[in-house]
C-alpha positions as CSV (number, residue, x, y, z in Angstrom):
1,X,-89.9,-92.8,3.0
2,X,-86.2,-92.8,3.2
3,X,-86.0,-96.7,3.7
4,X,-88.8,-97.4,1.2
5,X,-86.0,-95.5,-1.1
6,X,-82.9,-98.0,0.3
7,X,-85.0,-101.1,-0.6
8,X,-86.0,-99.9,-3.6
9,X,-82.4,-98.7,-4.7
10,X,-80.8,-101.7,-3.0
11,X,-83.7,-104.5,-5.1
12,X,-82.6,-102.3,-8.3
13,X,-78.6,-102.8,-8.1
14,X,-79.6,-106.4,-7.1
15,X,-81.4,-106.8,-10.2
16,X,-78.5,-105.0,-12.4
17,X,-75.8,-107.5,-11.2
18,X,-78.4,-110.7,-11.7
19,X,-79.3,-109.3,-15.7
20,X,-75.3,-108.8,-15.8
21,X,-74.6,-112.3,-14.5
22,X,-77.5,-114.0,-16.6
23,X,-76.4,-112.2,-20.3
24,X,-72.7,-113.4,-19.3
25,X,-74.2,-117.1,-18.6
26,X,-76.4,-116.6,-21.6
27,X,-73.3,-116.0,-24.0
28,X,-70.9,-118.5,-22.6
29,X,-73.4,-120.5,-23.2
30,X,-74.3,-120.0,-26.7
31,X,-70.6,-119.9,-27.5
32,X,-70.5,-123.4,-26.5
33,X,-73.4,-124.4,-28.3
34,X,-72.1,-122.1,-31.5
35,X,-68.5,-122.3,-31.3
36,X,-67.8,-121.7,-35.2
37,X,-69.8,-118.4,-35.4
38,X,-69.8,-116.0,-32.6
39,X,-68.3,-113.0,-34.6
40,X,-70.4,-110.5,-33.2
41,X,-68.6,-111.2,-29.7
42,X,-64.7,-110.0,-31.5
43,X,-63.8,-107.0,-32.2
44,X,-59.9,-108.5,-33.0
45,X,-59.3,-111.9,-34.4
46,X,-55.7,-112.5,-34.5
47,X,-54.9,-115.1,-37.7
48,X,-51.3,-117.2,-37.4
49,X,-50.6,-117.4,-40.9
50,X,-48.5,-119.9,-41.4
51,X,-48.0,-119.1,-45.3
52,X,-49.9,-116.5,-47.6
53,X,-51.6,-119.6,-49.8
54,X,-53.4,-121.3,-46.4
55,X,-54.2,-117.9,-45.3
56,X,-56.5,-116.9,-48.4
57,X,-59.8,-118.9,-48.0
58,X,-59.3,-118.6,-44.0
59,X,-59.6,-114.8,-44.4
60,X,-62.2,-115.1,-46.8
61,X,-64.5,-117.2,-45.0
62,X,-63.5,-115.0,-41.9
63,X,-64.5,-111.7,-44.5
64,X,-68.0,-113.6,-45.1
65,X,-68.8,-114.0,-41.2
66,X,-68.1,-110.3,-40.3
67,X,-64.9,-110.9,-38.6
68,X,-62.0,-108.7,-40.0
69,X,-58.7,-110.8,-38.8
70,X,-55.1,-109.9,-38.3
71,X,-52.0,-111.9,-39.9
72,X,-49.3,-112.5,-37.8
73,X,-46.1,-113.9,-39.0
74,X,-44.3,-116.0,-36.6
75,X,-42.7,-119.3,-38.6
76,X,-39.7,-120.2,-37.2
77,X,-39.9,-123.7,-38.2
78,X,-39.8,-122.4,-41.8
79,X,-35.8,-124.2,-43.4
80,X,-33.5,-122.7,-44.9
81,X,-33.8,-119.0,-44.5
82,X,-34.2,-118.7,-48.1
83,X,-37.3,-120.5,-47.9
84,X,-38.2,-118.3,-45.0
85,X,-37.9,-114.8,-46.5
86,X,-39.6,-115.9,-49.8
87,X,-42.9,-117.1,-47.5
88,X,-42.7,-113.9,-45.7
89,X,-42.6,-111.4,-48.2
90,X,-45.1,-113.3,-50.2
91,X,-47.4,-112.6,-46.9
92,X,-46.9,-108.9,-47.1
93,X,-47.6,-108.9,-51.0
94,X,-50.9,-110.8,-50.0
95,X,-51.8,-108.3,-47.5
96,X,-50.9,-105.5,-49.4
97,X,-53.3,-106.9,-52.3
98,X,-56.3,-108.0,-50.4
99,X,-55.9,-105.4,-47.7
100,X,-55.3,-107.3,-44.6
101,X,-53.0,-106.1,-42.2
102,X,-49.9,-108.2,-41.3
103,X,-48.0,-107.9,-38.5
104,X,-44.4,-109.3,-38.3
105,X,-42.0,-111.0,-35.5
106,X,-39.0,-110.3,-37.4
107,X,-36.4,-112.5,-34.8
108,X,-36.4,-115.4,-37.2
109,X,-35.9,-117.7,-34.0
110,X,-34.6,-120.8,-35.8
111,X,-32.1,-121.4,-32.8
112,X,-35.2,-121.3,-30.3
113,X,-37.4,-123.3,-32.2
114,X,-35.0,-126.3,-32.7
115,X,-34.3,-126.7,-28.8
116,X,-37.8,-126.4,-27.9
117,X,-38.7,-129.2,-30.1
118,X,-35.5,-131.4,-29.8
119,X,-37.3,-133.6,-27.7
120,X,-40.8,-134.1,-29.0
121,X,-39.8,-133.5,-33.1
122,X,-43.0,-135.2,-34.7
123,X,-45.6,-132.3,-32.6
124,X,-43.4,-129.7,-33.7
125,X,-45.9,-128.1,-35.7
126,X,-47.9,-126.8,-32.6
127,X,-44.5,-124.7,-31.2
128,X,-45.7,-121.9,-33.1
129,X,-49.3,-121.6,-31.4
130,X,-47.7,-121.0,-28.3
131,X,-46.4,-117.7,-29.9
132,X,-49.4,-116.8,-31.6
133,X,-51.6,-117.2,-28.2
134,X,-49.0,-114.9,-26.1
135,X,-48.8,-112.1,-28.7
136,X,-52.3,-112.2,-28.7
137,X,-53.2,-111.7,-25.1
138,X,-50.7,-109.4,-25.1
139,X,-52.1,-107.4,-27.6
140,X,-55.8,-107.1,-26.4
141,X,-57.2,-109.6,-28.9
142,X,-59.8,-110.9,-28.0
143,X,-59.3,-114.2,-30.0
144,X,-56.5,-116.0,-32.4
145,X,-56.7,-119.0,-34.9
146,X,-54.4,-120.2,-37.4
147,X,-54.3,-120.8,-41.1
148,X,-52.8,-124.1,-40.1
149,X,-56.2,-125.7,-39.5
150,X,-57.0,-125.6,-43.6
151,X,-54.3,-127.9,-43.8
152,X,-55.2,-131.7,-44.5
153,X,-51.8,-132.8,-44.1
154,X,-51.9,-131.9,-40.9
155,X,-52.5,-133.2,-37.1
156,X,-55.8,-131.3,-37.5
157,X,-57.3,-132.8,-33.5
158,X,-53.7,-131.7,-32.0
159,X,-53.6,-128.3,-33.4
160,X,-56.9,-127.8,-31.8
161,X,-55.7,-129.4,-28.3
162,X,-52.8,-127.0,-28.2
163,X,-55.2,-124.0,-29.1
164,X,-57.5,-124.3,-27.0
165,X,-54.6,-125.0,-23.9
166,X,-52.5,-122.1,-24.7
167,X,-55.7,-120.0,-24.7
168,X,-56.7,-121.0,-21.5
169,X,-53.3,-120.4,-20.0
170,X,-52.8,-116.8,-21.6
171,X,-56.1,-116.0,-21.4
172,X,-57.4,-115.4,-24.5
173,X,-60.4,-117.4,-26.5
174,X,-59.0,-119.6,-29.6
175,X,-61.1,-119.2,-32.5
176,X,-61.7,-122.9,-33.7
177,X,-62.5,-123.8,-37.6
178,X,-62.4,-126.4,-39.6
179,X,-60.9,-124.7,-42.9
180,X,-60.2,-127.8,-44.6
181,X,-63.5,-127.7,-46.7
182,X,-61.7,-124.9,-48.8
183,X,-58.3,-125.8,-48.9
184,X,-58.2,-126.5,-52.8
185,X,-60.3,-123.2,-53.4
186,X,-57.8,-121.0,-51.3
187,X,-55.1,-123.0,-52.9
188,X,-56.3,-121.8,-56.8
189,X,-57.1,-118.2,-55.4
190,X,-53.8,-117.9,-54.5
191,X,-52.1,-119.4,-58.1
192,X,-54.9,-116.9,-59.9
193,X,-53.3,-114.3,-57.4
194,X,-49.7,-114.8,-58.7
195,X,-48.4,-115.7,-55.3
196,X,-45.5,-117.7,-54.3
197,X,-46.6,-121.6,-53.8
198,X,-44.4,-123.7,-51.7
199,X,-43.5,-126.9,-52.4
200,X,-43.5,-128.4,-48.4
201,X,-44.7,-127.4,-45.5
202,X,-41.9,-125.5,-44.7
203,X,-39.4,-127.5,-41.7
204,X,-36.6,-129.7,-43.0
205,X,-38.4,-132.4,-41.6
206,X,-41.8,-132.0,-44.1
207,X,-39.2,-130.9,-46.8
208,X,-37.5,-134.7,-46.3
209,X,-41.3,-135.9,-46.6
């Protein structure tokens, strides 16, 4: 009796770790298949919000799938610091309106930002993923994204290269979408909104543009 037991305890467990390895295959594989709508999966979306403007339809359409994101602030590449604080606070009125909580870096990091892309100026704009991905796997999200990718101006197939590579080396998923669709939408929310509206993207290089 005591061995029928064994077997039949040890055929159990056996069968508990196969269910737990086929659900795990099961969702890695529908995320692949699905890779723009897996919201149920998050818990905490981290948003890079490059400037409170981009960052209106991308939290909307975010809102509509059932995913709640975070902003984080972290612009370095933002010239002069004029420009810089203006962009930043307009961020925290945004949040503060629509109810979407912002988080900070407040080391401007102009210094850092300028040596790191001395050498390879015209992919500058993907620096600040780098930051984004880090913060997020160190705060236990389990995805990030960035407002950037509403952007038509910008290297849209790049910005998802260095997503998707600085998730995989800090371990956390990035959240790809294709925002673009609504970027004149998010752009008129935000004028109806009262909020600031930047003239260039915001590095001295875009501003010379």
């Amino acid at each position: 009796n005591s061995q029928c037991i064994n077997r039949e305890r040890s055929c159990a467990i056996r069968l508990i770790f196969f269910s737990r390895g086929l659900c795990r295959a099961l969702v890695v594989c529908w995320q692949k298949r699905h890779k723009e709508s897996w919201s149920f999966l998050m818990d905490k979306l981290l948003l890079h919000s490059c400037c409170a403007p981009c960052s209106v339809y991308c939290v909307d359409t975010l809102r509509a799938d059932g995913i709640e994101p975070t902003s984080l602030w972290v612009n370095p590449n933002i010239h002069p610091w004029t420009e810089y604080d203006a962009r930043r606070r307009t961020l925290l009125e945004y949040g503060e309106k629509e109810h979407v909580e912002v988080h900070i870096l407040e080391d401007y990091g102009l210094r850092d930002f300028v040596r790191a892309v001395s050498t390879d100026i015209e992919h500058r704009c993907a620096h600040r993923r780098i930051a984004a991905a880090k913060y997020a796997a160190d705060h236990g999200y389990d995805a990030f994204t960035s407002s950037l990718l509403i952007s038509p101006y910008q290297n849209h197939e790049l910005l998802k290269a260095v997503g998707e590579t600085m998730g995989k080396k800090y371990g956390v998923e990035f959240y790809y979408r294709d925002f673009r669709p609504g970027f004149r939408e998010g752009q008129a929310k935000a004028r109806e909104m009262g909020l600031y509206m930047q003239k260039y993207c915001g590095c001295i290089f875009s501003e010379e543009d």
